[in-house]
C-alpha positions in Angstrom: 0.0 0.0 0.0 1.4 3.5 -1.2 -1.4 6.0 0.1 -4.9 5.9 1.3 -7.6 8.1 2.1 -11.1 7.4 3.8 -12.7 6.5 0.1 -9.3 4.8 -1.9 -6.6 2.9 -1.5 -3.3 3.2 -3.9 -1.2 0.3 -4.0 2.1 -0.1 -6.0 4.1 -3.3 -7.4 6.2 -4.9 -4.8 9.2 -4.5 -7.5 8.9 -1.1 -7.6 11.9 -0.1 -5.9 14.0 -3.1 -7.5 12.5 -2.6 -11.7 10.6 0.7 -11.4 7.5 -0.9 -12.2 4.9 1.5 -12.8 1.9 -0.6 -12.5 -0.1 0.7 -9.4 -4.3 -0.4 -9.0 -6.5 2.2 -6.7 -9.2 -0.1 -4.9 -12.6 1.9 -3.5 -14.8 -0.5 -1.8 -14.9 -3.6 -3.7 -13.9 -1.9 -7.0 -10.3 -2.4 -8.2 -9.2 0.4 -10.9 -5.9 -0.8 -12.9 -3.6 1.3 -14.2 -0.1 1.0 -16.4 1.2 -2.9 -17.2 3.9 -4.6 -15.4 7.2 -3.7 -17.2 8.5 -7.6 -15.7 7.8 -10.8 -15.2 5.6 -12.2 -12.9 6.7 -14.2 -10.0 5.5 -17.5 -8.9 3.1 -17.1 -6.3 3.8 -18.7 -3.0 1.4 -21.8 -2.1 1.8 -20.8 1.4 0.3 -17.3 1.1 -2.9 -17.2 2.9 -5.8 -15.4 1.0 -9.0 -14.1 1.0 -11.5 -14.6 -1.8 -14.1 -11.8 -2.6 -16.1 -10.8 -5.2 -15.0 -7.5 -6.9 -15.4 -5.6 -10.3 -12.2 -4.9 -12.1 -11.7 -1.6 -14.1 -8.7 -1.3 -16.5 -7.4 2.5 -17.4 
């Protein structure tokens, strides 16, 4: 999470400081707004990670 206010919430790729990555969502409730693409690949995502499901409608800029 970079920034948040009482209505959004601005979060930022995790490889940010390490590629510059530019690709940041903004999520309002149980809306998530996308923004830029990854300028990297993806990594594997860790079985381990806990997670919580939810319904939410995806916007792409």
């Amino acid at each position: 999470m970079v920034l948040q206010d009482e209505k959004k919430t601005k979060w930022r790729c995790v490889s940010y400081e390490k590629t510059k990555c530019r690709s940041v969502i903004y999520t309002t409730g149980k809306k998530v707004n996308c923004r830029q693409t990854h300028n990297h690949q993806a990594k594997p995502i860790d079985p381990k990670t806990i997670l919580v499901p939810q319904y939410v409608k995806i916007v792409r800029s």
